[in-house]
N, C-alpha and C positions, 0 to 999 in steps of 0.2 A: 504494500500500500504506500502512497505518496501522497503528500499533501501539502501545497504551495497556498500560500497565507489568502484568504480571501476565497480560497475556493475549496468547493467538498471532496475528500478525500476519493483517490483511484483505485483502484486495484491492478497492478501491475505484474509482468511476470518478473522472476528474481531478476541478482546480477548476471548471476553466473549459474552456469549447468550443472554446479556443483553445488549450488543451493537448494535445488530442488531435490529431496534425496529422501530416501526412505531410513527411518530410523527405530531398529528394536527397543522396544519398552517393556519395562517390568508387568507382570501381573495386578501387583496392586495402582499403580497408575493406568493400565486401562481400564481397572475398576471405576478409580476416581473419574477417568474421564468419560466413563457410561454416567456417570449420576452425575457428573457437570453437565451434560449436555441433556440429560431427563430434567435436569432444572430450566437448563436453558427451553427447551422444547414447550414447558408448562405456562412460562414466563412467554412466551410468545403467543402459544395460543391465547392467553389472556389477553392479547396486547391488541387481536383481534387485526381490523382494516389497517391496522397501522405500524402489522408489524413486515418485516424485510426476509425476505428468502436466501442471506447468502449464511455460506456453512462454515464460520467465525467461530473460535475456538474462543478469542477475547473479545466481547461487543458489549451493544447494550442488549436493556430484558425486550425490545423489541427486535434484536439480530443486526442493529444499523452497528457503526465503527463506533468500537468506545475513544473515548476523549482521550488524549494522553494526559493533559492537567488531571484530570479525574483517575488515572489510570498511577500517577504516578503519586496520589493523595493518599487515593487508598493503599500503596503499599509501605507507605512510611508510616498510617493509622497498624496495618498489619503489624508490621519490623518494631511497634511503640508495644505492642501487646505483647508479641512474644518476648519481650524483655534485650530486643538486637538492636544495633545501631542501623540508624535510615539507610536504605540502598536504593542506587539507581536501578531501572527494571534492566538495563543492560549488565548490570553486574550479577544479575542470576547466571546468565549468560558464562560467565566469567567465573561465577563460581561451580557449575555444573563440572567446566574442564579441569578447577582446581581441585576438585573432591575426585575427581577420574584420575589427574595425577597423582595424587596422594595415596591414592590405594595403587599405587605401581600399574597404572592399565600404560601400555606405549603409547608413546610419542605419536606414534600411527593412527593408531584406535582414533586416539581423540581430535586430531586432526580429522578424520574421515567423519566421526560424527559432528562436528560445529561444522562441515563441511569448507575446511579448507582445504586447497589444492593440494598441499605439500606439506610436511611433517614442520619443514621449517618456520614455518609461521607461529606454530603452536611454540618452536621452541624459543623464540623471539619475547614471543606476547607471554607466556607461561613461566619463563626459565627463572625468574626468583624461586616460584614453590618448592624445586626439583632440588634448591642446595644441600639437605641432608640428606642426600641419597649419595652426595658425593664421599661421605664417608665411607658408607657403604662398597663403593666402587675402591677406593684406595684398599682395603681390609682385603678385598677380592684380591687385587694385585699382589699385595703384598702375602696371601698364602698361596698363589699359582708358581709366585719368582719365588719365593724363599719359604715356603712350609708351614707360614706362620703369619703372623701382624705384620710382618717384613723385620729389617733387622734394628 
């Protein structure tokens, strides 16, 4: 979607061909996202002549484009409840690949799932998270060379 100041939002296609991508999901997230969209569906029929037919994962209770003011209100209201400091909705983003790296998934993996081109980007934008695994790495060297911690 795009949306230049003064006029109603588009619906466009991605950037890139690598945005458009199919991505495995857990069990209990296509739970959650059956009963998000049983709300949303209820929320619409109520909404009766005035609600929108497109198939919005994030919108309003009528299906139209949610507000980003409104979108990025409510999740600072959210981030105040659970006890976490405010985030931008692109740092979920951003934290989805951090909790992927932290549990040791590759450099691959999670490039292919945010759908980036090449491994390298992820290690660019990502490579703070990764510093204690250098330890890790050194420990390795030093029992393949020498038997042990190194010398």
């Amino acid at each position: 979607m795009s949306r230049l100041p003064g006029c109603p939002p588009v619906l466009q296609e991605p950037k890139t061909k690598a945005s458009r991508r199919a991505i495995t999901i857990d069990p209990a997230t296509v739970a959650a996202l059956r009963r998000h969209r049983q709300r949303q569906e209820h929320e619409r029929a109520r909404a009766g002549e005035g609600r929108h037919n497109r198939d919005l994962v994030v919108g309003t209770t009528t299906g139209g484009f949610a507000d980003a003011s409104a979108l990025r209100a409510r999740l600072r209201r959210v981030a105040a409840a659970a006890g976490v400091p405010p985030i931008r909705i692109h740092d979920l983003r951003h934290t989805h690949a951090t909790i992927l790296l932290r549990q040791r998934h590759s450099v691959k993996e999670v490039a292919q799932r945010l759908g980036h081109a090449d491994a390298a980007m992820v290690l660019r934008r990502y490579a703070h998270v990764l510093p204690d695994q250098q330890e890790a790495v050194a420990r390795t060297i030093g029992r393949v060379l020498f038997g042990g911690e190194g010398p």
